[in-house]
Every structure is written in structure tokens, then in C-alpha cells.
C-alpha positions, 0 to 999 in steps of 0.5 A: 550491208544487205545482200540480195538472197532470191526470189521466190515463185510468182505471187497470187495477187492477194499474197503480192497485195499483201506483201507489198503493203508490208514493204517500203520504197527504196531510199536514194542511193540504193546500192543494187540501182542498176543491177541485173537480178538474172541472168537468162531474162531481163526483169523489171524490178522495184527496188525496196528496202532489204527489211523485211524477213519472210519464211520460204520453202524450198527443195533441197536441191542446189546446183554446183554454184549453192543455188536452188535448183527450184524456186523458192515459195512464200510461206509468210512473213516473219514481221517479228524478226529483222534481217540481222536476226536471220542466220546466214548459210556460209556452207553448202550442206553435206551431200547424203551419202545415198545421194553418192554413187557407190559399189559394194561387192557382191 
């Protein structure tokens, strides 16, 4: 089963043209049919299907539910590996410890 993982900043028409020359229309019965993709606005979305991997770029920043806080940015797509390929992140990475409030003496 694939999963929903994002959505990346709003493409330049050329990055959007060529991405979506690289995507192919979801077939019938596509399990997310109906499903709102954001909470805070409604967004009008062509389902595809889950395919194709792209390499994104991210802060590092993640709210309390692992979110990023930022939106992710397209680098390019990785058109030489499938989604079963991708490692899935299955824990939040440790905070640094200069990230952390501290008091040392003196």
C-alpha cells in the first residue's frame, strides 16, 4: 500500500510541465478518492499514481506531530528507483542537545 508523504512548494511552470509528463492518471479505485490533503485549505488535487520517487529538500525542523515545518522543495526526480526502494523514516531523529535548554553552573 502506498502512502501519502507531502507536497512540495508550488512548482515553475517548466519543473510542473516536466513533472507531470513523468506522472501517470490514477486508476479506478484509487484508495485516497475523496481524501482532504490539508487541513487549514481545500485543495483541488489530480490523483496519480504513487510511482514516481523525487529527491526534495527539506529543513530540519519538525513540529510535535514529525511534520516539516517548512515546505519541502523539488530537486529532481530519481526516475531510476521505485517507491519500494525509498527507506521509510519510522522515528523522529534525535534532538541535538544544543537544541535543548541547559543550565550549567557558573
Amino acid at each position: 500500500m502506498a502512502a501519502y508523504t507531502g507536497r512540495t512548494t508550488t512548482l515553475a511552470r517548466a519543473a510542473s510541465s516536466a513533472v507531470a509528463g513523468l506522472l501517470a492518471s490514477a486508476r479506478r479505485g484509487h484508495p485516497w478518492t475523496g481524501r482532504p490533503f490539508c487541513g487549514r485549505e481545500t485543495l483541488d488535487v489530480t490523483l496519480v499514481e504513487p510511482e514516481l520517487v523525487v529527491e526534495v529538500g527539506v529543513g530540519v525542523v519538525r513540529d510535535t506531530s514529525g511534520r516539516w515545518r517548512h515546505p519541502a522543495r523539488l530537486h529532481r526526480a530519481r526516475l531510476y528507483l521505485s517507491p519500494g526502494e525509498v527507506p521509510r523514516i519510522t522515528a523522529l531523529p534525535r534532538r541535538h542537545p544544543s537544541s535543548t535548554a541547559s543550565t550549567s553552573p557558573g
